[in-house]
C-alpha positions as CSV (number, residue, x, y, z in Angstrom):
1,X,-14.8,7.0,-19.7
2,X,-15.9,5.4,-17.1
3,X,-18.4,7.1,-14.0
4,X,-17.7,4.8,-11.6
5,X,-15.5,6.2,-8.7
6,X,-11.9,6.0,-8.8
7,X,-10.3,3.1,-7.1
8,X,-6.7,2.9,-6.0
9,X,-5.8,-0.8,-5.6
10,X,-2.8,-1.2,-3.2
11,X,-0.9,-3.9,-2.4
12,X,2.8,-4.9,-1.7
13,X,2.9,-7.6,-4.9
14,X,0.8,-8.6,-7.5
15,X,1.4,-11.3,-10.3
16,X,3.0,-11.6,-12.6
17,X,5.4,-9.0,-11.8
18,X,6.3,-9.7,-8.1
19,X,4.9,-12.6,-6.5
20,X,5.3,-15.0,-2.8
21,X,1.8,-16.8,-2.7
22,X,-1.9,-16.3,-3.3
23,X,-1.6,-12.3,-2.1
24,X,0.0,-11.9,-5.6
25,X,-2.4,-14.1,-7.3
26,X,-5.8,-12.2,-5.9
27,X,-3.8,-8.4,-6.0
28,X,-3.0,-9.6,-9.6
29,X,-5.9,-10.7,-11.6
30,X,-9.0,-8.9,-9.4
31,X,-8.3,-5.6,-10.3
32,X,-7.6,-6.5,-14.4
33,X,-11.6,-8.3,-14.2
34,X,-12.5,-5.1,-12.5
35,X,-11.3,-2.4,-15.2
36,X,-12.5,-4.9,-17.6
37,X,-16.0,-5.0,-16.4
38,X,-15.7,-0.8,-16.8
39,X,-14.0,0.6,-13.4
40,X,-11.7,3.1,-13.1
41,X,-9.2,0.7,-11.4
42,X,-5.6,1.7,-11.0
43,X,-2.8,-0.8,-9.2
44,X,-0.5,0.6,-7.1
45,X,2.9,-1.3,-6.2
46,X,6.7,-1.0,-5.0
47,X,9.3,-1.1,-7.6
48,X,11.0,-3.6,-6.0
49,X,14.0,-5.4,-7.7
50,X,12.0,-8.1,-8.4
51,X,9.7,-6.2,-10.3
52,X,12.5,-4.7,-12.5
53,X,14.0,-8.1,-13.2
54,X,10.7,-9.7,-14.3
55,X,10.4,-10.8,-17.6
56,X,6.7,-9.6,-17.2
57,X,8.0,-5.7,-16.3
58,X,6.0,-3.7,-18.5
59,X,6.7,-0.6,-20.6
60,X,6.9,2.7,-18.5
61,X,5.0,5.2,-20.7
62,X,5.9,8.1,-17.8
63,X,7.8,8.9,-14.7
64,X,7.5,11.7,-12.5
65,X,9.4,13.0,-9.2
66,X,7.3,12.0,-6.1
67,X,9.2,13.4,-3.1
68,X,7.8,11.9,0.2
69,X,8.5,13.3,3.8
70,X,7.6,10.6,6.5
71,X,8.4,11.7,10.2
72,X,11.1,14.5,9.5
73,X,13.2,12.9,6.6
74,X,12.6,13.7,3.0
75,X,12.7,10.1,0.7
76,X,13.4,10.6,-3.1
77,X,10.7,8.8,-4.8
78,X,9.0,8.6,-7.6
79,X,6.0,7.4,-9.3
80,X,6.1,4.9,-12.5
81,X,3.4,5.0,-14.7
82,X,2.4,1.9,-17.3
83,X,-0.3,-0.3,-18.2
84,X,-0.9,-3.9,-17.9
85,X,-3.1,-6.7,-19.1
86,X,-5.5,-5.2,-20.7
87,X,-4.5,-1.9,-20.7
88,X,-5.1,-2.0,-16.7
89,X,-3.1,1.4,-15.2
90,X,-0.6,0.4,-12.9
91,X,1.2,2.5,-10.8
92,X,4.5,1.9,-9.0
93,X,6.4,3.8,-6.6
94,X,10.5,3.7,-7.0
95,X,12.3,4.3,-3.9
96,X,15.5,2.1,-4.3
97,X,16.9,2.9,-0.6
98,X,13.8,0.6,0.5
99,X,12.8,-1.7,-2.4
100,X,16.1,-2.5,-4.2
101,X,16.8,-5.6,-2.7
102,X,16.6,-9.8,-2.9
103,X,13.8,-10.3,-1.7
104,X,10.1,-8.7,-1.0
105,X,9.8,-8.9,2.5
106,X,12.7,-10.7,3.7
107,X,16.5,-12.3,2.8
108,X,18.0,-15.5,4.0
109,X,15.0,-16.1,6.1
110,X,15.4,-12.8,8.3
111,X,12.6,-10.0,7.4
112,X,14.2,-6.5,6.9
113,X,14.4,-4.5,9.9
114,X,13.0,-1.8,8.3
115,X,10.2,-3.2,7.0
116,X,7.8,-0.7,8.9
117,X,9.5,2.2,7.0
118,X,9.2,0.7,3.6
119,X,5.5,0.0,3.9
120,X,4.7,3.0,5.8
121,X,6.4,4.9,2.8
122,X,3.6,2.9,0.2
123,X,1.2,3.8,2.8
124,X,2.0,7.4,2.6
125,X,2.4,7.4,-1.9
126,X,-1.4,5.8,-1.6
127,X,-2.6,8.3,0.4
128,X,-0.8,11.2,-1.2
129,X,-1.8,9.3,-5.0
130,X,-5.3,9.2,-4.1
131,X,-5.5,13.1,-2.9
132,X,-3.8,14.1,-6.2
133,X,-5.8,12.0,-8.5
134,X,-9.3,12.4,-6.5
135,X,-9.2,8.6,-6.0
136,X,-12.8,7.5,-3.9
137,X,-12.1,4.1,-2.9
138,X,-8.6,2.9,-1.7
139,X,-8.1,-0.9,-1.7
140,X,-5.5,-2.1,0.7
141,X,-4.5,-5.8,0.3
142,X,-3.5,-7.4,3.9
143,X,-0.5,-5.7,6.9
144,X,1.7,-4.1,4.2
145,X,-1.0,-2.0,2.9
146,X,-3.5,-1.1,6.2
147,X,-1.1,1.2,7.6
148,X,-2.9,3.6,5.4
149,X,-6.3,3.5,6.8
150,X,-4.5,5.1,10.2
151,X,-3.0,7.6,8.2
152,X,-5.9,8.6,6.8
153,X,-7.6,8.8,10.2
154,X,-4.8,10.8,11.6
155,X,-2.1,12.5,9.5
156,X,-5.1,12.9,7.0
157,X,-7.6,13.4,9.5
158,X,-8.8,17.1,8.3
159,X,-7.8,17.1,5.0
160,X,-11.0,18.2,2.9
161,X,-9.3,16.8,-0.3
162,X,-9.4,13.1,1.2
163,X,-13.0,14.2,3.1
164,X,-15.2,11.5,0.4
165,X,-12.3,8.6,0.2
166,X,-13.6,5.1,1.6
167,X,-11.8,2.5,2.4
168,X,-11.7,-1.3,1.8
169,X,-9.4,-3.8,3.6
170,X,-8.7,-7.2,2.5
171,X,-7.0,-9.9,4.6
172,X,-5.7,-12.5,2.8
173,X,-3.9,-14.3,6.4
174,X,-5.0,-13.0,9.6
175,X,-1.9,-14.8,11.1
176,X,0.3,-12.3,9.1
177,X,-1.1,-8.8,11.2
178,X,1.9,-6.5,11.1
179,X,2.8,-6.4,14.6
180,X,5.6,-4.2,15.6
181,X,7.3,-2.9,19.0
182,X,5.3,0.2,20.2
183,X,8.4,2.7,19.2
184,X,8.4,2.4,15.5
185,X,4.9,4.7,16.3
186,X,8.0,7.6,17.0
187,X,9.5,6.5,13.7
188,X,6.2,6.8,11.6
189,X,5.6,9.9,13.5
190,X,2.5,8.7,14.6
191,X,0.8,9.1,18.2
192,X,2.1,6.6,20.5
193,X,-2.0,6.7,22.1
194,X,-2.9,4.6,19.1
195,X,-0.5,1.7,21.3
196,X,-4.3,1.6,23.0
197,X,-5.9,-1.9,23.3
198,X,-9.3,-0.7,21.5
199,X,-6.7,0.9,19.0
200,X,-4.0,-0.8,17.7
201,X,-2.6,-2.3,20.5
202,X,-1.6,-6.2,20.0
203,X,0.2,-8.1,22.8
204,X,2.4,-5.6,23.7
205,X,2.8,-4.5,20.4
206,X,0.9,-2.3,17.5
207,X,-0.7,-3.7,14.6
208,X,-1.2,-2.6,11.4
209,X,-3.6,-4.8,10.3
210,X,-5.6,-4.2,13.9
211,X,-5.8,-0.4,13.2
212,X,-7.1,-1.2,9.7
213,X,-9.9,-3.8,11.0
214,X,-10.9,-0.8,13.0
215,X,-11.2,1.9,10.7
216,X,-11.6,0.7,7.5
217,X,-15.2,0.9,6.0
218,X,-15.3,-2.0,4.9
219,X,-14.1,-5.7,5.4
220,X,-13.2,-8.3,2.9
221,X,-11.6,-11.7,3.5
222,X,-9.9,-14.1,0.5
């Protein structure tokens, strides 16, 4: 067993089981060399249809119930358990109201109106996962991912379980930042101060990715 800290890889696709560009690609194979080389590595992903049409789905060896509550509604969810190349844990989260659809991010060239509610709810299973399994180092792969590093620094703020987790953020195209209107804050239940400039502010809007830049402890660019 390995005594490396734990490391919860997150990130909204990963090849070869879901997969629009070179996020996929990186998300996909750096975390297999990593629990190859001897780290406690585990990849975390949506269920989304895509995923469960994939020729590549793998095996579920376990399910379990993972009941989520994100600005007063309760989302059935839960958490499916298999491993991948190599024997790599991976870890996806099934909420079929959000992920059961055509495409990942978008259909017919129109992205989902919702899209700040489905990855706030993978925001909120990483943090959640890596409070339950005593993960140290949370991995969050580009906009879809960061809102997690502002849940950690408020939802989470004073939680003594989550005290010792660091975070890494990756950017994989700046261009891509996860701007939204300043409202959806009331939606995630988060603090409309973070609409600050030196916060998450953006042009009139909040970005994910901004708030991430900020408080993440460290940086990494693809």
């Amino acid at each position: 067993m390995s005594r490396r800290p734990k490391v919860l890889w997150l990130s909204p696709e990963a090849a070869p089981f879901v997969s629009t560009g070179g996020l996929a690609e990186v998300a996909g194979a750096m975390p297999v060399r990593l629990h190859a080389a001897g780290w406690n590595v585990e990849l975390m992903l949506p269920w989304h249809r895509a995923v469960a049409k994939s020729r590549w789905t793998p095996a579920i060896d376990r399910a379990q119930d993972f009941p989520l509550h994100l600005a007063g509604r309760d989302y059935d969810a839960r958490l499916l358990l298999a491993a991948g190349k190599d024997g790599l844990p991976l870890c996806f989260l099934r909420c079929d109201e959000l992920f059961d659809r055509g495409g990942v991010y978008a259909e017919n060239g129109h992205d989902y109106g919702d899209n700040h509610l489905r990855y706030a709810l993978l925001a909120l299973a990483a943090c959640e996962r890596a409070r339950r399994e005593e993960v140290r180092i949370l991995h969050l792969h580009d906009w879809t991912a960061a809102l997690a590093a502002v849940l950690l620094a408020t939802r989470y703020r004073d939680d003594p379980d989550l005290a010792d987790l660091r975070v890494v953020q990756s950017i994989h195209n700046l261009a891509h930042s996860g701007s939204f209107q300043v409202h959806t804050l009331d939606e995630l239940g988060l603090p409309r101060e973070l609409a600050a400039w030196n916060l998450m502010g953006h042009h009139d809007e909040v970005s994910w990715l901004k708030g991430s830049l900020l408080l993440a402890d460290l940086l990494h660019t693809v």
